[in-house]
C-alpha positions as CSV (number, residue, x, y, z in Angstrom):
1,X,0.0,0.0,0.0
2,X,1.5,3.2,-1.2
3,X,-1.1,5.7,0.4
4,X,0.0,6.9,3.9
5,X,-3.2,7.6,5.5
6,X,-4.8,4.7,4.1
7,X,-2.2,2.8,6.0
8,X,-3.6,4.2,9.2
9,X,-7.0,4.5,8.3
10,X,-8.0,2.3,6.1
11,X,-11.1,3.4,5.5
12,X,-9.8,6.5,3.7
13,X,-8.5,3.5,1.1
14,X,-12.1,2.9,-0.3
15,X,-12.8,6.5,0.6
16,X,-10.5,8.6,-1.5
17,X,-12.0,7.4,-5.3
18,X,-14.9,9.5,-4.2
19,X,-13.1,12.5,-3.4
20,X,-11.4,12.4,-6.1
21,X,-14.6,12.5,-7.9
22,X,-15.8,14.9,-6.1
23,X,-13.2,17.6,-6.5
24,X,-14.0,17.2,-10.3
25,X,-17.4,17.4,-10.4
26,X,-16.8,20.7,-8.2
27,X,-14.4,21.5,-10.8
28,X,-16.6,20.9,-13.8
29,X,-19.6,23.2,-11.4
30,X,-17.4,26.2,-9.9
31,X,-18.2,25.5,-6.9
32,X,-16.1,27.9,-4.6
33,X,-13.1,27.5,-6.5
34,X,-10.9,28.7,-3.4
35,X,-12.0,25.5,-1.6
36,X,-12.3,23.1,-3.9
37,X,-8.2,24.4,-5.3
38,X,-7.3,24.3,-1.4
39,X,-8.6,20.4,-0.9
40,X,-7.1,19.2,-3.8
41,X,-3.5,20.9,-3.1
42,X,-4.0,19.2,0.4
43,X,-5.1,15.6,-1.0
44,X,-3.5,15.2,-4.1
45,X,-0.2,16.8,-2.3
46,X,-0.5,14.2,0.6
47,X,-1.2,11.3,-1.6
48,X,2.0,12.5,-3.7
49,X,4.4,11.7,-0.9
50,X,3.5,7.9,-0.6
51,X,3.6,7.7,-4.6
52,X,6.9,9.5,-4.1
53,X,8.5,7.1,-1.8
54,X,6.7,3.7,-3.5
55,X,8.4,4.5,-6.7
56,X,11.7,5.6,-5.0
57,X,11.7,2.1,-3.4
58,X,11.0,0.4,-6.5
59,X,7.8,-1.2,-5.1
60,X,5.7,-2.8,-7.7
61,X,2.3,-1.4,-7.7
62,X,-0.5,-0.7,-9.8
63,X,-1.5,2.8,-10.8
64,X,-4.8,3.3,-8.7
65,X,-6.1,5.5,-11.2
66,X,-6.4,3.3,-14.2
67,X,-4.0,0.4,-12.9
68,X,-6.6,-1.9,-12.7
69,X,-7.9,-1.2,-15.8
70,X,-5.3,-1.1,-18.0
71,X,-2.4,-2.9,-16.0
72,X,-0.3,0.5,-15.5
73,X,2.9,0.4,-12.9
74,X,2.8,3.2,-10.7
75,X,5.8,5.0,-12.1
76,X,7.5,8.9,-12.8
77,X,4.7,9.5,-14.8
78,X,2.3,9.1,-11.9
79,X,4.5,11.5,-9.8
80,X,4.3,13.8,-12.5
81,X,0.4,13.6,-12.7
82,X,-0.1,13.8,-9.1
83,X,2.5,17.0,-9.3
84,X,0.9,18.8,-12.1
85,X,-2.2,18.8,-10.3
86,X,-1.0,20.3,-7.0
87,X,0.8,22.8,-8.9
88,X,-2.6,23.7,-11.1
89,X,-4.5,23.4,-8.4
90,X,-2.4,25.8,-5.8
91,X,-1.2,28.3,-8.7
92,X,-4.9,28.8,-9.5
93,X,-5.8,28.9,-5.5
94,X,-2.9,31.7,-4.8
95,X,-4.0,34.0,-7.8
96,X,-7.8,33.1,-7.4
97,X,-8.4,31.9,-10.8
98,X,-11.7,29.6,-11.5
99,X,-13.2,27.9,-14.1
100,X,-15.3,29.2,-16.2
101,X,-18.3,27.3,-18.2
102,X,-20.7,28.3,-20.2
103,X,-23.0,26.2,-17.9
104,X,-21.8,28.5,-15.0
105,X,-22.3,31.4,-16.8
């Protein structure tokens, strides 16, 4: 298990798909775009470190994002996902920048 909390609550193991999905679909909305940017530089930060250290110690483990789908190692590419989005995500927190939709408009 690569995920750090998970390891000490497990429950945040089954948990963490959904707020995954969650932070999208308040992507895709606009909802409060300060909150939703500060969450996801929190989780997907956190969730870096233990992808971070698995791949440093070469630990064989399947992407959780589309792994189990498509067989995918957890590798640099994954840190570089996970990266990218806490970078997005906090540039766009610090300057205030949100989404913008023509549903939301």
């Amino acid at each position: 298990m690569y995920d750090l909390l998970a390891m000490k609550v497990p429950a945040y193991g089954y948990v963490y798909p959904f707020i995954e999905l969650e932070l999208g679909l308040l992507y895709l909305m606009g909802f409060n775009p300060f909150i939703t940017n500060w969450i996801t530089v929190i989780v997907m930060g956190f969730s870096s470190i233990g992808v971070i250290q698995s791949v440093l110690n070469k630990q064989k483990i399947r992407c959780a994002c589309l792994g189990a789908v498509f067989n995918l190692p957890m590798s640099t590419v994954t840190i570089i996902e996970d990266l990218v989005m806490v970078a997005m995500a906090g540039t766009a927190w610090k300057n205030g920048y949100e989404l913008s939709f023509p549903m939301n408009e």
